[in-house]
TORNUDO-712911 format. One record per residue (C-alpha): residue in one letter; x, y, z. Coordinates in steps of 0.25 Angstrom, whole numbers, plus 5000, padded with zeros to 4 digits. Layout:
# TORNUDO-712911
aXYZ...
//
This chain:
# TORNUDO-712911
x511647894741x511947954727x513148044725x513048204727x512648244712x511848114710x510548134714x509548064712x507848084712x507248144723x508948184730x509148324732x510248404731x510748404744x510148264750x509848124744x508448054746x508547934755x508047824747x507447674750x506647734763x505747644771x504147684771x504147744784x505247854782x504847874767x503547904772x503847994784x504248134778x502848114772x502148104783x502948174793x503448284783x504148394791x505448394798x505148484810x503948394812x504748274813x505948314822x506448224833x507348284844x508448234852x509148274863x510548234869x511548264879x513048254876x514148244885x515148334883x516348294893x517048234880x516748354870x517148454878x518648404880x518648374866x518148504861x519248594872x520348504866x519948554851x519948704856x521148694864x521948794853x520748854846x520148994848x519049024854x517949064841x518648914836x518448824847x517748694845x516448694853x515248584855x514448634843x515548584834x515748464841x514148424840x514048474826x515348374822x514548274831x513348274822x514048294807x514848154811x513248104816x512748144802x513848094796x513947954802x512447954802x511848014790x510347994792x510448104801x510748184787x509448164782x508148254779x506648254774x506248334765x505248344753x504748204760x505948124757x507248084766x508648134762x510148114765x510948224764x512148234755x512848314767x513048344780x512648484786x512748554801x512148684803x511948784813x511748944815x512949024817x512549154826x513449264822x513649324837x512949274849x512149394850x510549424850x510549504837x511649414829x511449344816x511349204812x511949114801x511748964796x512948904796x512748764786x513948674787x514448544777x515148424783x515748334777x515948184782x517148204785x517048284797x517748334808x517648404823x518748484816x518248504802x516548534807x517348644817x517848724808x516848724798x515948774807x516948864814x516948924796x515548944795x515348994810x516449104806x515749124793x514349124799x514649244809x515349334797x514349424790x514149324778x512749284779x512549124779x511849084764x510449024773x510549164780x510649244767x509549174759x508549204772x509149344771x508649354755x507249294759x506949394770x506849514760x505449444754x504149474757x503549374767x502449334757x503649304747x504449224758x503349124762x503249084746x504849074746x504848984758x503648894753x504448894738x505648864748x505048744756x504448674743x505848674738x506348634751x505448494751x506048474736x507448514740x507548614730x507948734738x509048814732x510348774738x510948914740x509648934751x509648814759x511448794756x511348834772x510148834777x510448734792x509148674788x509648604777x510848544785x511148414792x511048454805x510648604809x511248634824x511048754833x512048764846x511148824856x512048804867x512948894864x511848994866x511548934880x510348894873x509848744878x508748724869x508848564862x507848564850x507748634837x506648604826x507048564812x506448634801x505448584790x506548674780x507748624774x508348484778x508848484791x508348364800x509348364812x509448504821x510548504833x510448594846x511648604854x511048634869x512048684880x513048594886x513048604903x513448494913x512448374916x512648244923x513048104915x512447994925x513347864925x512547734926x512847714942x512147844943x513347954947x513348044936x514548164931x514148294927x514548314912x514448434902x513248384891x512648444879x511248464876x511048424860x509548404854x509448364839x508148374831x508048284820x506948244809x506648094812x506248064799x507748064795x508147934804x507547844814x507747854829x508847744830x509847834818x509447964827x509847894841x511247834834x511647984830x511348034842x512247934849x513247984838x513148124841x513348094855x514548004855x515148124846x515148214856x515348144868x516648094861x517148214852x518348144848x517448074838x517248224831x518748234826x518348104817x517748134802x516348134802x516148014794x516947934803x516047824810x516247814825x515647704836x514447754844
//
C-alpha cells in the first residue's frame, strides 16, 4: 500500500484502490453496482456471562454517567475485528474496490432520551493501537461533546442545505452524488458524516428496541452497519441435552458482500464473538493477534 501522501492513479484521499483483482471481483461493482442492493445480513447470539463480570469489575469505582457498558465493549470488539482483519475495512464506489487508510466507528448520539430531543453524529478515529480503556473514554468525549449545544459538522452542513429551495436541493444532491462516485466531495461535508465510516453502529437496545437489521446506503462509503438488540436470558444447550439459562445479546450486522467472501466474513464473526465472550481480550491493543 503506498504511504499516506503518495498516491497513486485512480487512490483517493481517504482510501487506496486495491490492485491485481481477479475478473470476478473486478467485474462485480459493474454488474451489481449499488451497495444497498447487494447487502448480506448476519445475525448472532453472544453469551454474555463473561462480559458481564468483566464490565461490573471495570465500574467498581466509576460514576454512574461514566460507567463501562456493553456498547463499548461491542464497538472495541469490532475495531480489534477491523483491525486484525482489514478487508472488513473496504468499500465500492465509482465501480472500484478500496482500502481504507483508517479505521472508523460511528453512531448517533441522542441528546435526551426524550420524544422531542435532538440528534448528533458522533464519528470517531482509532488507531491500531486500541484499547477497552482508550475506545471508553473517547467515546465517553464525544458523547459529552455530542449532548452540549455545539452542533456536530454533518448536523451543521444538513442545517445550511435545509434553507434552499427544493428545486435547488435536488440539483445539489445529484452535483453531490456525481462527486460522491469520483470521491471528490469536499472533505469539510462528509469529515463526519457515519456513512463514510468503517463501521456505523446504532444501540437499539438501550431503547428496549429489538429490531436486528439496518440497510446500508448507496451514499458515502460505509459497508458494514451494527445493531445492538436487547440482551435477556436464554437457554445454552450442552451436547448431552440439559441446558443453563444464560444472559445473551442479540447483534445483526449488514455488510456489502462484494467487499470479502463468505469464508473472510464467517472468520470475523468468530472474532467478534470470542471477544466478547472472553473480554479480557479487550484490555489488549487492537493490533495485537489473538488465537481464535
Amino acid at each position: 500500500m503506498p504511504e499516506k501522501g503518495k498516491r497513486q492513479r485512480g487512490d483517493r484521499f481517504d482510501a487506496t484502490m486495491v490492485r491485481g483483482l481477479d475478473p470476478l471481483h473486478w467485474f462485480m461493482p459493474y454488474i451489481y453496482p449499488n451497495r444497498a442492493d447487494n447487502e448480506a445480513f448476519i445475525k448472532e447470539e453472544f453469551d454474555l456471562t463473561n462480559l458481564e463480570a468483566f464490565l461490573e469489575k471495570k465500574n467498581a469505582e466509576l460514576e454512574k454517567a461514566d460507567r463501562y457498558t456493553i456498547f463499548h465493549a461491542v464497538a472495541a470488539a469490532l475495531v480489534k475485528a477491523v483491525t486484525l482483519r482489514p478487508r472488513m475495512n473496504r468499500f465500492i464506489k465509482g465501480c472500484r474496490l478500496y482500502q481504507r487508510d483508517e479505521l472508523s466507528l460511528a453512531f448517533v448520539v441522542k441528546k435526551q432520551f426524550a420524544d422531542d430531543a435532538k440528534e448528533a453524529l458522533a464519528f470517531i478515529k482509532f488507531p491500531e493501537d486500541t484499547t477497552i480503556d482508550s475506545l471508553h473514554q473517547r467515546i465517553m468525549d464525544e458523547i459529552h461533546e455530542c449532548r452540549s449545544d455545539k452542533l456536530d459538522n454533518s448536523t451543521e452542513a444538513m442545517d445550511m442545505f435545509t434553507k434552499l429551495p427544493r428545486w435547488l436541493m435536488r440539483i445539489v444532491m445529484w452535483g453531490l452524488h456525481r462527486l460522491d462516485f469520483y470521491g471528490k466531495v469536499p472533505y469539510d461535508l462528509i469529515k463526519a458524516d457515519p456513512n463514510y465510516a468503517s463501521v456505523f453502529i446504532t444501540n437499539l437496545g438501550s431503547i428496549k428496541l429489538n429490531a436486528a437489521y439496518h440497510h446500508l446506503s448507496n451514499w458515502g462509503t460505509n459497508s458494514v452497519f451494527v445493531i445492538i438488540g436487547e440482551k435477556g436470558r436464554k437457554p445454552v444447550f450442552h451436547e448431552d441435552g440439559t441446558f443453563e439459562m444464560h444472559t445473551m445479546l442479540s447483534v445483526g450486522i449488514t455488510l456489502d458482500e462484494r467487499i470479502a467472501d463468505g469464508y473472510y466474513y464467517a472468520q470475523t464473526i468468530r472474532l467478534v464473538k470470542k471477544l466478547i465472550e472472553c473480554p479480557e481480550l479487550l484490555d489488549l491493543p487492537a493490533n495485537v493477534p489473538i488465537e481464535y
